[in-house]
PQR file of N, CA, C, O and H, with PARSE charges and radii, in Angstrom:
ATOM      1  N   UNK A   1       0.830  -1.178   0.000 -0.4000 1.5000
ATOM      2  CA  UNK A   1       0.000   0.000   0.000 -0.0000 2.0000
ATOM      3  C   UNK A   1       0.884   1.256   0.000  0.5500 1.7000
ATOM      4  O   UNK A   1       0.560   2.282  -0.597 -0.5500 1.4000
ATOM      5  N   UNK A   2       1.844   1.139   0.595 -0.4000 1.5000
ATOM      6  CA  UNK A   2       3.061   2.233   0.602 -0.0000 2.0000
ATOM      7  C   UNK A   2       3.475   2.691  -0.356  0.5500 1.7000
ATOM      8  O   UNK A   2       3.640   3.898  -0.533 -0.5500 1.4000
ATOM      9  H   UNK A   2       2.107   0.305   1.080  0.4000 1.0000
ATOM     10  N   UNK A   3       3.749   1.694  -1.254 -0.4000 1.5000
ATOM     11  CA  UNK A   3       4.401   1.512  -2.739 -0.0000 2.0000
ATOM     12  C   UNK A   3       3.545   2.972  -3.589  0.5500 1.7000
ATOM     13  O   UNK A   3       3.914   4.056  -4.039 -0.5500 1.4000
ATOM     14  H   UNK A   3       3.615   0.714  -1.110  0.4000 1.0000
ATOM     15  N   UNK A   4       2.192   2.198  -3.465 -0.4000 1.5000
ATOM     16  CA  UNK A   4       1.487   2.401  -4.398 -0.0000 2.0000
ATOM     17  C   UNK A   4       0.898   3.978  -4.281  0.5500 1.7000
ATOM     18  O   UNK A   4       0.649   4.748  -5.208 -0.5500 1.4000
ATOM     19  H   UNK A   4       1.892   1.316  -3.100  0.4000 1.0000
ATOM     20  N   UNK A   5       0.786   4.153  -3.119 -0.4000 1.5000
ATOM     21  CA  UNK A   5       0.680   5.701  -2.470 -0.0000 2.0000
ATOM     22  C   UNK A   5       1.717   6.600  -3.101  0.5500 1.7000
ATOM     23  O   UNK A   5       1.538   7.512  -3.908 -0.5500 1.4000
ATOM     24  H   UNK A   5       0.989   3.527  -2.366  0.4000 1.0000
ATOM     25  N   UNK A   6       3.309   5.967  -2.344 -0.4000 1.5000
ATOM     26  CA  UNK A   6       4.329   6.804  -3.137 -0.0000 2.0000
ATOM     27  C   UNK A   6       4.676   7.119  -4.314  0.5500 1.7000
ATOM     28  O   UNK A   6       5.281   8.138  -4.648 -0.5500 1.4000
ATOM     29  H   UNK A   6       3.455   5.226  -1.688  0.4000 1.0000
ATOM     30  N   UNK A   7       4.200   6.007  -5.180 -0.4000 1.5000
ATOM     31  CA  UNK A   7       4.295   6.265  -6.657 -0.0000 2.0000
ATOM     32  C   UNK A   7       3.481   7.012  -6.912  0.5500 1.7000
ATOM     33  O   UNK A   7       3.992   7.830  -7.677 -0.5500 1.4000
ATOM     34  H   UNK A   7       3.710   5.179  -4.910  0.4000 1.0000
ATOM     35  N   UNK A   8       2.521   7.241  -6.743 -0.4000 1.5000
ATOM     36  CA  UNK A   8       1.446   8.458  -6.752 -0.0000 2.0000
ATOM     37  C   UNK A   8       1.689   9.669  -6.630  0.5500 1.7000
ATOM     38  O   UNK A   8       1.234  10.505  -7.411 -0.5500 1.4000
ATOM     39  H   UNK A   8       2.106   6.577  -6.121  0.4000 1.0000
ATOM     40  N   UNK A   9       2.508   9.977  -5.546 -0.4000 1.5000
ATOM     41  CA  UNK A   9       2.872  11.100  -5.102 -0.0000 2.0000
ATOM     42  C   UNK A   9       3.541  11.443  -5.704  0.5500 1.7000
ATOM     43  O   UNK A   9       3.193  12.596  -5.961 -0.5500 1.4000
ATOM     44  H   UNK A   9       2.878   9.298  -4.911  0.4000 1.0000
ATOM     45  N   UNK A  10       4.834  11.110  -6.442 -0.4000 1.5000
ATOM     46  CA  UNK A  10       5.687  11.144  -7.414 -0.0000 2.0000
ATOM     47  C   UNK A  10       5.338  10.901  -8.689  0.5500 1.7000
ATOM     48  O   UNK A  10       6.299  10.593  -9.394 -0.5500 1.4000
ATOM     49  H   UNK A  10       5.116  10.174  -6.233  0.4000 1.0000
ATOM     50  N   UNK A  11       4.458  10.929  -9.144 -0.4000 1.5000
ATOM     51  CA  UNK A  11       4.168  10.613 -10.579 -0.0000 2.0000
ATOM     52  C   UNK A  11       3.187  12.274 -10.756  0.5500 1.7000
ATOM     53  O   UNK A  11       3.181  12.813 -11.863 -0.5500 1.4000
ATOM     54  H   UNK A  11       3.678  11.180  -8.571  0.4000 1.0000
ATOM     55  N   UNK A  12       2.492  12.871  -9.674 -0.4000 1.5000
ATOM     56  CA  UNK A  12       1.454  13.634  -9.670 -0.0000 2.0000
ATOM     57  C   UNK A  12       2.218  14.840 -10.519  0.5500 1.7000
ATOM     58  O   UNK A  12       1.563  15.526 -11.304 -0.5500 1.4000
ATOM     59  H   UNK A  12       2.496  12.433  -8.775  0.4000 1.0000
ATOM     60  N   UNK A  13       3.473  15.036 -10.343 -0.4000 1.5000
ATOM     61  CA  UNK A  13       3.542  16.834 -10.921 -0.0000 2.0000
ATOM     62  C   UNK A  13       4.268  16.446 -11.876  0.5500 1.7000
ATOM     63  O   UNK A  13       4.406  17.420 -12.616 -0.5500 1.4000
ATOM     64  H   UNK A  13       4.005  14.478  -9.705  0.4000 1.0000
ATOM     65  N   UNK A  14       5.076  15.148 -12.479 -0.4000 1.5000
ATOM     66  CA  UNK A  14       4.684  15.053 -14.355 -0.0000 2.0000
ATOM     67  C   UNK A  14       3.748  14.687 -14.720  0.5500 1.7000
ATOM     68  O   UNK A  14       3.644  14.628 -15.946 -0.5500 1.4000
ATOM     69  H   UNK A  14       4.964  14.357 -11.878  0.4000 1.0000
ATOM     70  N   UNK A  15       2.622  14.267 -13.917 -0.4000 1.5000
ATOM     71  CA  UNK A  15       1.537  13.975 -14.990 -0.0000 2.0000
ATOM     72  C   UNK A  15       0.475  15.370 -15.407  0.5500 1.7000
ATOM     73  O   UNK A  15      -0.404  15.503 -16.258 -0.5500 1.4000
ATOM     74  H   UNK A  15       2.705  14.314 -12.921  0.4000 1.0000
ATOM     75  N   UNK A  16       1.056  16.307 -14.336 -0.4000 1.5000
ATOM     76  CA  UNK A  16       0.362  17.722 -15.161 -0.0000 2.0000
ATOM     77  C   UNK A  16       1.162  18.585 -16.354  0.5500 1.7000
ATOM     78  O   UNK A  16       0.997  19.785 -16.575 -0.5500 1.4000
ATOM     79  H   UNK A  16       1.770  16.199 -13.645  0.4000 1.0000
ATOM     80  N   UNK A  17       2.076  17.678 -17.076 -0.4000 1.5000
ATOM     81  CA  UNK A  17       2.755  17.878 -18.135 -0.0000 2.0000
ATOM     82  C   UNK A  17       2.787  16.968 -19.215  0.5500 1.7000
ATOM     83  O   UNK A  17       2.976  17.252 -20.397 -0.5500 1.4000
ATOM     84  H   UNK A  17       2.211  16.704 -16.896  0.4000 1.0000
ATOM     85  N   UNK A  18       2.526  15.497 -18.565 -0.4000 1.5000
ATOM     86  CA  UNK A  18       2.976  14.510 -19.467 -0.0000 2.0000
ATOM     87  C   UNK A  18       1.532  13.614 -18.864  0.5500 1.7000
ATOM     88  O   UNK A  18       1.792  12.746 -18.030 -0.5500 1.4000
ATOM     89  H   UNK A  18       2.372  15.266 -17.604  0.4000 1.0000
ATOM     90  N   UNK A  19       0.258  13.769 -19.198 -0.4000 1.5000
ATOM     91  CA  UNK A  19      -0.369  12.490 -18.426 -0.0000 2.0000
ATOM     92  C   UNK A  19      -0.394  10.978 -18.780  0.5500 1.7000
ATOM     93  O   UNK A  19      -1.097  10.104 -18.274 -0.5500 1.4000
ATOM     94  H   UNK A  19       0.047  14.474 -19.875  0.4000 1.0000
ATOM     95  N   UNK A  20       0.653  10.856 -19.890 -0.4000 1.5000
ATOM     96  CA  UNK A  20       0.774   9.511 -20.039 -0.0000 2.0000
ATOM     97  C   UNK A  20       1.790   8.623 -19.079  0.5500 1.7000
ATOM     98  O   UNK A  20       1.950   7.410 -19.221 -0.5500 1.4000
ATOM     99  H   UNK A  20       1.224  11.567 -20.301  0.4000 1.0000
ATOM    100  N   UNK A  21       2.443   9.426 -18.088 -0.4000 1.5000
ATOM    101  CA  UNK A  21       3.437   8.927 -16.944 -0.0000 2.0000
ATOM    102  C   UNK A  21       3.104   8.103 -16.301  0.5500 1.7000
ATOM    103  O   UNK A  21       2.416   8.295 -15.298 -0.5500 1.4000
ATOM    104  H   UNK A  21       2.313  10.411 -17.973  0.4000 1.0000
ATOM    105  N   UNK A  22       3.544   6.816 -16.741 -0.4000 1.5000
ATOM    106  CA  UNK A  22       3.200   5.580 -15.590 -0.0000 2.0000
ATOM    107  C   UNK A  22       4.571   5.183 -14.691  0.5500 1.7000
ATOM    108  O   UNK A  22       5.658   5.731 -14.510 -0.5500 1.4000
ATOM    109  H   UNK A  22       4.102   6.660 -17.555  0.4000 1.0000
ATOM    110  N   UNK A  23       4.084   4.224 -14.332 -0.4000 1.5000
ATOM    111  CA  UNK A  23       5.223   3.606 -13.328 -0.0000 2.0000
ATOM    112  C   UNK A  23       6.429   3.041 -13.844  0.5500 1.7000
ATOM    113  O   UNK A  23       7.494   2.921 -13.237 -0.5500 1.4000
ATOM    114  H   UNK A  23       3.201   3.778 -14.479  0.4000 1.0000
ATOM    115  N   UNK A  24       6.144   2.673 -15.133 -0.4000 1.5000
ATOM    116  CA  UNK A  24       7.524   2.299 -15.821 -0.0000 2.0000
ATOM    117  C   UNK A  24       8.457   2.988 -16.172  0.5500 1.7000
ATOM    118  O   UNK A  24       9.592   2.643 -16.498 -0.5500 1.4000
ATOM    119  H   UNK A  24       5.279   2.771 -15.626  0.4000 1.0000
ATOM    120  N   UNK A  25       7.713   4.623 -16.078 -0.4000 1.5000
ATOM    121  CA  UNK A  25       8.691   5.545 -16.570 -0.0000 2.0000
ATOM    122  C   UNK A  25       8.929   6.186 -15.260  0.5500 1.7000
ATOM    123  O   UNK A  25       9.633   7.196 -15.257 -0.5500 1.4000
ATOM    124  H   UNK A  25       6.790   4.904 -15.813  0.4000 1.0000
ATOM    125  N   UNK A  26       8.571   5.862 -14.441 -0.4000 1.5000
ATOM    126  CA  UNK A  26       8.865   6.452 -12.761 -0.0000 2.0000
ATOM    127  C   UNK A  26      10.047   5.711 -12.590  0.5500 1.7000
ATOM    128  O   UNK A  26      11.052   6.373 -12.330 -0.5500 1.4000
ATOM    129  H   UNK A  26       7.999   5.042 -14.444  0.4000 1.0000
ATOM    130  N   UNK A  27      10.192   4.141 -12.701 -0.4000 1.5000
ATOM    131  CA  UNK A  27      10.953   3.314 -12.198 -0.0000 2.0000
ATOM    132  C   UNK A  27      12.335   3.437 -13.733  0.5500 1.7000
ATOM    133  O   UNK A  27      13.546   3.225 -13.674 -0.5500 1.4000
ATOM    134  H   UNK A  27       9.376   3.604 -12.912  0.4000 1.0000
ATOM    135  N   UNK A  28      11.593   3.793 -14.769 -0.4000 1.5000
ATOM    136  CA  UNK A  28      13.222   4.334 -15.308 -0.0000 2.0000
ATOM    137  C   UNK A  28      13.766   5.296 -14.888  0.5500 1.7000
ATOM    138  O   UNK A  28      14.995   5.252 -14.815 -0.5500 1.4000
ATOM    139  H   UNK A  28      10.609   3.965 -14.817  0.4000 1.0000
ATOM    140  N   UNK A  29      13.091   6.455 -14.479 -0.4000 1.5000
ATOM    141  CA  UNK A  29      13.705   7.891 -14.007 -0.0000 2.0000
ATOM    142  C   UNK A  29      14.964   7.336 -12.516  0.5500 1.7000
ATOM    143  O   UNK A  29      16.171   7.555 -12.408 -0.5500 1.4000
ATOM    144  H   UNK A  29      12.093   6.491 -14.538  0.4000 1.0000
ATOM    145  N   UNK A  30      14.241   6.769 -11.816 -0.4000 1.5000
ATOM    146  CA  UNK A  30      14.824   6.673 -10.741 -0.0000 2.0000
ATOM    147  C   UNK A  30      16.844   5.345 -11.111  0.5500 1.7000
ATOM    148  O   UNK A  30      17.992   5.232 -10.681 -0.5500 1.4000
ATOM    149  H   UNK A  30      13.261   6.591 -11.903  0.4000 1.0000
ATOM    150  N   UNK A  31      16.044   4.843 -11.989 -0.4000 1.5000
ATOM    151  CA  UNK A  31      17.138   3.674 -12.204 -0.0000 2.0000
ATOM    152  C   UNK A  31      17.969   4.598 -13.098  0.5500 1.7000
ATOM    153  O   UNK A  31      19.077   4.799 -12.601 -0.5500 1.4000
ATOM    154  H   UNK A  31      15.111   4.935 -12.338  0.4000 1.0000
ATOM    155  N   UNK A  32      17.757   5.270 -14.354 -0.4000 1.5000
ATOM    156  CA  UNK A  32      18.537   6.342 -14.494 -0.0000 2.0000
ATOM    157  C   UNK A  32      19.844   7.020 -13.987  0.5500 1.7000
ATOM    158  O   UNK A  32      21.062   7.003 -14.162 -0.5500 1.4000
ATOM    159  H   UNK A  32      16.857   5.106 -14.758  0.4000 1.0000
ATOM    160  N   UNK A  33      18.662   7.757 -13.101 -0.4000 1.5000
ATOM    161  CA  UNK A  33      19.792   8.626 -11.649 -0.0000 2.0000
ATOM    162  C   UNK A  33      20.837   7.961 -11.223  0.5500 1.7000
ATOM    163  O   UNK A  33      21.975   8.378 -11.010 -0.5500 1.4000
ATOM    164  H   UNK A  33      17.672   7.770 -12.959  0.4000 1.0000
ATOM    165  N   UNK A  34      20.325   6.721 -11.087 -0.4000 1.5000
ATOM    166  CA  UNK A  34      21.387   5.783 -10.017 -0.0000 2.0000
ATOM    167  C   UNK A  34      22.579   5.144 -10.827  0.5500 1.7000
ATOM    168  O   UNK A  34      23.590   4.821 -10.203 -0.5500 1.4000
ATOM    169  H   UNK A  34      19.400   6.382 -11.261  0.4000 1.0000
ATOM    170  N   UNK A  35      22.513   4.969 -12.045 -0.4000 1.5000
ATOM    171  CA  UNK A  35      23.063   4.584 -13.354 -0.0000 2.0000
ATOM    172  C   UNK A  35      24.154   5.823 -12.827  0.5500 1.7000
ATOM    173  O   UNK A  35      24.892   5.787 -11.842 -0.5500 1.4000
ATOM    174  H   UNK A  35      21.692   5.231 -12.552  0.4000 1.0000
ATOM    175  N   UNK A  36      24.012   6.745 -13.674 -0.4000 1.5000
ATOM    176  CA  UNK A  36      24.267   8.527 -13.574 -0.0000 2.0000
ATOM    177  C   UNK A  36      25.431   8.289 -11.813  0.5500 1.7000
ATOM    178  O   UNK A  36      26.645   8.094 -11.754 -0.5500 1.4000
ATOM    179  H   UNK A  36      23.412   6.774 -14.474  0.4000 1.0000
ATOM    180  N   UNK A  37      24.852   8.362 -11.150 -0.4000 1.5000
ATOM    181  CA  UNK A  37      25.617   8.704  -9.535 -0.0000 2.0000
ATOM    182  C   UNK A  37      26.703   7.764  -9.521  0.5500 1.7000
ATOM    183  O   UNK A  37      27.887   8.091  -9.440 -0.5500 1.4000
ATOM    184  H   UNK A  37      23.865   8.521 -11.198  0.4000 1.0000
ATOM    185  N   UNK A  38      26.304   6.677  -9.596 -0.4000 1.5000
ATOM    186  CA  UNK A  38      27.420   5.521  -9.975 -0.0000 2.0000
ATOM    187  C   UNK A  38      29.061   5.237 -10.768  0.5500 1.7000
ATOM    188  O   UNK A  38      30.181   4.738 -10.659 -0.5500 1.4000
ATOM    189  H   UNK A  38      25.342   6.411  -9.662  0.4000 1.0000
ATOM    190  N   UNK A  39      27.891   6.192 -11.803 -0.4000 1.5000
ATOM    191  CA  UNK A  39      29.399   6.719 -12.624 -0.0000 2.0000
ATOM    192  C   UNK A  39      30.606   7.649 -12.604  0.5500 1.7000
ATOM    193  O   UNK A  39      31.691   7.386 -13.121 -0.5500 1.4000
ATOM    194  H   UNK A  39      26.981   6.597 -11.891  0.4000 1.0000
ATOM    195  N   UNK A  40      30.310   8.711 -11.981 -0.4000 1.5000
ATOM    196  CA  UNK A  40      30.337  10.010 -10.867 -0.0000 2.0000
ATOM    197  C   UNK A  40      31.554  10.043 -10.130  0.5500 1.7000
ATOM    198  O   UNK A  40      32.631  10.638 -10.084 -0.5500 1.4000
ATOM    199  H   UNK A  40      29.428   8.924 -11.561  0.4000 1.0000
ATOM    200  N   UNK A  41      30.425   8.470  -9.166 -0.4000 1.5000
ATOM    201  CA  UNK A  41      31.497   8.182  -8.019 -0.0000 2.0000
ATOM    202  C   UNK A  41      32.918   7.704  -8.561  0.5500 1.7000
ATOM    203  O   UNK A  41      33.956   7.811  -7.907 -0.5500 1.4000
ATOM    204  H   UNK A  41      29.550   7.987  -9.204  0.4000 1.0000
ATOM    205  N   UNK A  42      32.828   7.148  -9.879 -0.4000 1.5000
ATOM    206  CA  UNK A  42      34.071   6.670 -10.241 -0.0000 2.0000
ATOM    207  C   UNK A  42      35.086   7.493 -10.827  0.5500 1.7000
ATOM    208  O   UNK A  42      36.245   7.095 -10.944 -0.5500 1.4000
ATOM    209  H   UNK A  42      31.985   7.061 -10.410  0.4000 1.0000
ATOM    210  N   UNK A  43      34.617   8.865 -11.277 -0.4000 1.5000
ATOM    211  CA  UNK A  43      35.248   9.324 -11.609 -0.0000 2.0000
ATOM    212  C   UNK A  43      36.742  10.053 -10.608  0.5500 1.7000
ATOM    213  O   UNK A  43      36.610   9.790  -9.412 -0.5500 1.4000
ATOM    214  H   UNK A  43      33.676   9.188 -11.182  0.4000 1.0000
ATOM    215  N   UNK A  44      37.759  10.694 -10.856 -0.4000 1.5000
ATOM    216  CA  UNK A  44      38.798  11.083 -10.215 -0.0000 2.0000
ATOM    217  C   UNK A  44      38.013  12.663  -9.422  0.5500 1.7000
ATOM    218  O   UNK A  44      38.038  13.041  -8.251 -0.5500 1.4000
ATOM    219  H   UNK A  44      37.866  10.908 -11.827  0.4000 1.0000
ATOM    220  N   UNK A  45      37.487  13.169 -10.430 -0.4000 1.5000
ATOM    221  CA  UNK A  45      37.080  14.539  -9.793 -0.0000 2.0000
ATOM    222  C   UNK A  45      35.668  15.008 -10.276  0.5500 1.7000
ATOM    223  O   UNK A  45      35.546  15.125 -11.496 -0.5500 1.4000
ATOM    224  H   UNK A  45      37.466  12.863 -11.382  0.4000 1.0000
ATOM    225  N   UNK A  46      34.573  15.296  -9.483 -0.4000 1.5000
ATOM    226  CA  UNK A  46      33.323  15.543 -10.066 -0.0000 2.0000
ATOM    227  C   UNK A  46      33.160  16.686 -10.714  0.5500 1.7000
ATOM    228  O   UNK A  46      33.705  17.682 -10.236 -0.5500 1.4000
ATOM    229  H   UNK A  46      34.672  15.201  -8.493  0.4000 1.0000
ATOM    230  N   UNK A  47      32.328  16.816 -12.023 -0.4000 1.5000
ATOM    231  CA  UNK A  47      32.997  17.432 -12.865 -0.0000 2.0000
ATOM    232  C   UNK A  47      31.589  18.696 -12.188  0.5500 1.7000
ATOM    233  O   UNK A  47      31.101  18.438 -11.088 -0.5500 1.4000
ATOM    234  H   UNK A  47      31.885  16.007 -12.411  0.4000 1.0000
ATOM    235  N   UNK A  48      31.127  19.874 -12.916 -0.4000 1.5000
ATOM    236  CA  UNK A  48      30.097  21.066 -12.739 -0.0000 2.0000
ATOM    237  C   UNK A  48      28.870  20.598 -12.364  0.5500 1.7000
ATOM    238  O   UNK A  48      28.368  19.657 -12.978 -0.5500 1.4000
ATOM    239  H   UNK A  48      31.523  20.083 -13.810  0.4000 1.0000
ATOM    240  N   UNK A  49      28.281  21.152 -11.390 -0.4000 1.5000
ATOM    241  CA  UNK A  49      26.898  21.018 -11.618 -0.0000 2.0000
ATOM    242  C   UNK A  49      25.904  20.867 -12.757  0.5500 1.7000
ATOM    243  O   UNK A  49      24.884  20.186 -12.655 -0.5500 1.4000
ATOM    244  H   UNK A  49      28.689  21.917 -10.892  0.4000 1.0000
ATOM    245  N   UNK A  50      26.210  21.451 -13.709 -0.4000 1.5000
ATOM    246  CA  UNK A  50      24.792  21.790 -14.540 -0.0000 2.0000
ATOM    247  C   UNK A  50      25.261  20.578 -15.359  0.5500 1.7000
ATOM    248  O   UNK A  50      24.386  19.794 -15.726 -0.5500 1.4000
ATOM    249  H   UNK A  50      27.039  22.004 -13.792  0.4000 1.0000
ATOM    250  N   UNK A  51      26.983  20.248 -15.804 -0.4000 1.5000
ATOM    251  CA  UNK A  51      27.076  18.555 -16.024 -0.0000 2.0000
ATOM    252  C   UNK A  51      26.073  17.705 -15.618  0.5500 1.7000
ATOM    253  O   UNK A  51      25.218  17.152 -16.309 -0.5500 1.4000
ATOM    254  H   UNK A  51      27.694  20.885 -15.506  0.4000 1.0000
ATOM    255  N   UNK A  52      26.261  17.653 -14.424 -0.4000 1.5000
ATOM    256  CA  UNK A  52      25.712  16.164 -13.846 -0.0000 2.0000
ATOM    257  C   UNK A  52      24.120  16.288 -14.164  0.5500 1.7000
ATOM    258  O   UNK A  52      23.485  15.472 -14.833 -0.5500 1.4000
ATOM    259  H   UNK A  52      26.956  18.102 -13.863  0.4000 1.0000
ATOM    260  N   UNK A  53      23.497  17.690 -13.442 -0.4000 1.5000
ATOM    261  CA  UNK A  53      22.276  17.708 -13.737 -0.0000 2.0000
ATOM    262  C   UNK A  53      21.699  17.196 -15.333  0.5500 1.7000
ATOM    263  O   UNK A  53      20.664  16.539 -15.441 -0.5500 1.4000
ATOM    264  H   UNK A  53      24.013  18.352 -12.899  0.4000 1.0000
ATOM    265  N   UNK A  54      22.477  17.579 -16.437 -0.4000 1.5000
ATOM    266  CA  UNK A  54      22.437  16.951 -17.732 -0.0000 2.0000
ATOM    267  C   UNK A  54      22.358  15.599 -18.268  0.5500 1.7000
ATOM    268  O   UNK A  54      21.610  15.153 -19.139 -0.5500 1.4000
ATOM    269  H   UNK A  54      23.317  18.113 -16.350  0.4000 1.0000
ATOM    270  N   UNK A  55      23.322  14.997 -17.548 -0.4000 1.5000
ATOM    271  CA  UNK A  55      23.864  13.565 -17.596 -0.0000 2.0000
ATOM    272  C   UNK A  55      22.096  12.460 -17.122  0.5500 1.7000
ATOM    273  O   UNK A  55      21.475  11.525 -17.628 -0.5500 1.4000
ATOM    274  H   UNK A  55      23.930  15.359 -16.841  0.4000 1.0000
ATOM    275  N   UNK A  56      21.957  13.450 -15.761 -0.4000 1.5000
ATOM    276  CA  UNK A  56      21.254  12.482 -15.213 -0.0000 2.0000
ATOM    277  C   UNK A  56      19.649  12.592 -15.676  0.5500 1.7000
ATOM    278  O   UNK A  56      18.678  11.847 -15.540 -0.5500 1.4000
ATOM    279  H   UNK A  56      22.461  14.210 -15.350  0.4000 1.0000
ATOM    280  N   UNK A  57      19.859  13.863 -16.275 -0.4000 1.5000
ATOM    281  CA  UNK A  57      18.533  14.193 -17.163 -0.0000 2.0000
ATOM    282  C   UNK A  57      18.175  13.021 -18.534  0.5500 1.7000
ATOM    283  O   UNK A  57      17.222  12.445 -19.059 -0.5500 1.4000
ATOM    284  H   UNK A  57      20.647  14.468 -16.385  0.4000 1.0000
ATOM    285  N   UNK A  58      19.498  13.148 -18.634 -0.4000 1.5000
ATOM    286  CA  UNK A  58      19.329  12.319 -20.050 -0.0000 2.0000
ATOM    287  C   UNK A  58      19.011  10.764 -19.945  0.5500 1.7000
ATOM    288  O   UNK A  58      18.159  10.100 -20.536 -0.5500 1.4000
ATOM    289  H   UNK A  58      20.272  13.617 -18.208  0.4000 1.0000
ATOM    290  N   UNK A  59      19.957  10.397 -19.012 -0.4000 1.5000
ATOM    291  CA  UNK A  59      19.980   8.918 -18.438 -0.0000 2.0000
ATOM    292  C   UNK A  59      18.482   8.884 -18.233  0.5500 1.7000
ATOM    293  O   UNK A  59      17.630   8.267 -18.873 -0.5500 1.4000
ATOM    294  H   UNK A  59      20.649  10.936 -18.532  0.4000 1.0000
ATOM    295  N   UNK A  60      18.349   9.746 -17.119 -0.4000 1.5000
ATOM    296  CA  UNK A  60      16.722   8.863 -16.879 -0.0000 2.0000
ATOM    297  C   UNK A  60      15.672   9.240 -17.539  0.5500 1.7000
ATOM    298  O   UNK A  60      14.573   9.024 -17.030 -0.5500 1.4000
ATOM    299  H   UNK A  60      19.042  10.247 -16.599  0.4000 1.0000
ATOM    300  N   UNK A  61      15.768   9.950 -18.945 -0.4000 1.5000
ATOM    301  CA  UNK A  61      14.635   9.482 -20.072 -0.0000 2.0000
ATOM    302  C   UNK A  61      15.158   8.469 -20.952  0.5500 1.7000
ATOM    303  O   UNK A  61      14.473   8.118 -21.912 -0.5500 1.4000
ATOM    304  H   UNK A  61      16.661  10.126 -19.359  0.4000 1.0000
ATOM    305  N   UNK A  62      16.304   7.949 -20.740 -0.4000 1.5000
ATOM    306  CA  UNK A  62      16.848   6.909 -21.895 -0.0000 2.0000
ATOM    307  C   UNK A  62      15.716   5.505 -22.015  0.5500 1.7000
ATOM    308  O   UNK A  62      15.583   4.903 -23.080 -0.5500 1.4000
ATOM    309  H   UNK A  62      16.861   8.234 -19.959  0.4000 1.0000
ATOM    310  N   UNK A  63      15.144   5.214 -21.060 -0.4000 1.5000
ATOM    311  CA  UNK A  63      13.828   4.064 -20.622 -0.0000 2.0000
ATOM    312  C   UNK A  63      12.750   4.352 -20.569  0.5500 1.7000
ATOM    313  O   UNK A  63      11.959   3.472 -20.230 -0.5500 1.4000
ATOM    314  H   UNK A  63      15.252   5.703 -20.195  0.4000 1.0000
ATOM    315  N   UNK A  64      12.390   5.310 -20.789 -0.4000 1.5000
ATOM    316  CA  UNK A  64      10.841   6.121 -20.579 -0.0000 2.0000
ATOM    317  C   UNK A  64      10.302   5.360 -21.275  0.5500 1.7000
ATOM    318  O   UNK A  64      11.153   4.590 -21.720 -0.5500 1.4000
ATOM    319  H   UNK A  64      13.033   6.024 -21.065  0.4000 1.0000
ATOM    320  N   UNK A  65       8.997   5.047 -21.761 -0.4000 1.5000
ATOM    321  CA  UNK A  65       7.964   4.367 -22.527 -0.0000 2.0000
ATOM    322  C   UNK A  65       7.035   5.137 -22.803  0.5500 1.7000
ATOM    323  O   UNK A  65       6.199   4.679 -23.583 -0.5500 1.4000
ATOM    324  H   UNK A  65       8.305   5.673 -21.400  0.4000 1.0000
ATOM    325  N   UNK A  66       6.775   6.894 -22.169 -0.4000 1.5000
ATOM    326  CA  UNK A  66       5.769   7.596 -22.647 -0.0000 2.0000
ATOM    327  C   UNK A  66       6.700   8.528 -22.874  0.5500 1.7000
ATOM    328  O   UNK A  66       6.989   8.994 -21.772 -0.5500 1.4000
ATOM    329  H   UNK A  66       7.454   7.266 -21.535  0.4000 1.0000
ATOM    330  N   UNK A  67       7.511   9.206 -23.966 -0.4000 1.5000
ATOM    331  CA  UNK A  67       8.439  10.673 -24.169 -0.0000 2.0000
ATOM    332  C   UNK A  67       7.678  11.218 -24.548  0.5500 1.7000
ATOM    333  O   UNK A  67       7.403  10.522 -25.526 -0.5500 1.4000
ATOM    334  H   UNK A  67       7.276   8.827 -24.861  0.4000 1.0000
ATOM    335  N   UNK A  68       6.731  12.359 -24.585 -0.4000 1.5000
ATOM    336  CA  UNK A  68       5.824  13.382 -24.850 -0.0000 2.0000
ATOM    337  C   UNK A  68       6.809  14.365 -24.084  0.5500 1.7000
ATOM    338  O   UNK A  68       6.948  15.494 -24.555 -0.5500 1.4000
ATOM    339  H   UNK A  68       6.954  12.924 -23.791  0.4000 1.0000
ATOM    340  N   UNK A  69       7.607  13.958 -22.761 -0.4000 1.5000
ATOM    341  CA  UNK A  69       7.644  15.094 -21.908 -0.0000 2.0000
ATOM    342  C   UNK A  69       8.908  15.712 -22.305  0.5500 1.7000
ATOM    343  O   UNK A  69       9.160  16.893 -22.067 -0.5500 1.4000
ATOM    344  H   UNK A  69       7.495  13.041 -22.378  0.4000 1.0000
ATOM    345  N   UNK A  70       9.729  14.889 -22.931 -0.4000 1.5000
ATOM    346  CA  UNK A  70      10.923  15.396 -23.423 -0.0000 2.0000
ATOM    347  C   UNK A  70      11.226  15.654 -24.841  0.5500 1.7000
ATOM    348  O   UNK A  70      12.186  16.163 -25.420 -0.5500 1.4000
ATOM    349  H   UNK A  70       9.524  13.930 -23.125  0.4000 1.0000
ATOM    350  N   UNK A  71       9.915  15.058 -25.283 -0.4000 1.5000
ATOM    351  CA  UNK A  71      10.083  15.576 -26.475 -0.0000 2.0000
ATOM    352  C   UNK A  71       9.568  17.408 -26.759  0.5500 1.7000
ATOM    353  O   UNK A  71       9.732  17.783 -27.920 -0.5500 1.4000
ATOM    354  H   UNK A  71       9.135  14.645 -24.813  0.4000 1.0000
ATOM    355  N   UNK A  72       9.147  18.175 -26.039 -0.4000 1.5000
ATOM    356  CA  UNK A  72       8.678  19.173 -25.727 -0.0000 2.0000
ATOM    357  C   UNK A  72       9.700  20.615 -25.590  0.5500 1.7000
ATOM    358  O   UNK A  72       9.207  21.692 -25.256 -0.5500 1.4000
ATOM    359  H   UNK A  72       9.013  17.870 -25.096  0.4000 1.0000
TER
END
């Protein structure tokens, strides 16, 4: 019941942009990020902010199943 609440909560303010946002594209966004941080950590020195913010932007629409929102 937790699950299903939280995904809710998190799905609510792209779906007033994108209402085709389901859970598959919730659970790519998040696997994304973590993809993204992972890589990061390996690096010698973390590179700019607005980098990473990019990186991890991109990563986690790379799995999406509804892109309306990035295609925009």
């Amino acid at each position: 019941m937790l699950m299903i609440n939280l995904s809710q909560i998190l799905m609510r303010p792209v779906r007033e942009h994108c209402p085709s946002f389901s859970v598959n594209d919730l659970k790519a966004h998040f696997r994304g990020r973590k993809y993204v941080l992972e890589v990061l950590k390996m690096l010698p020195e973390m590179p700019e902010a607005n980098i990473i913010d990019q990186a991890l932007e991109q990563a986690a629409n790379l799995g999406r199943i509804n892109q309306e929102l990035s295609a925009a």
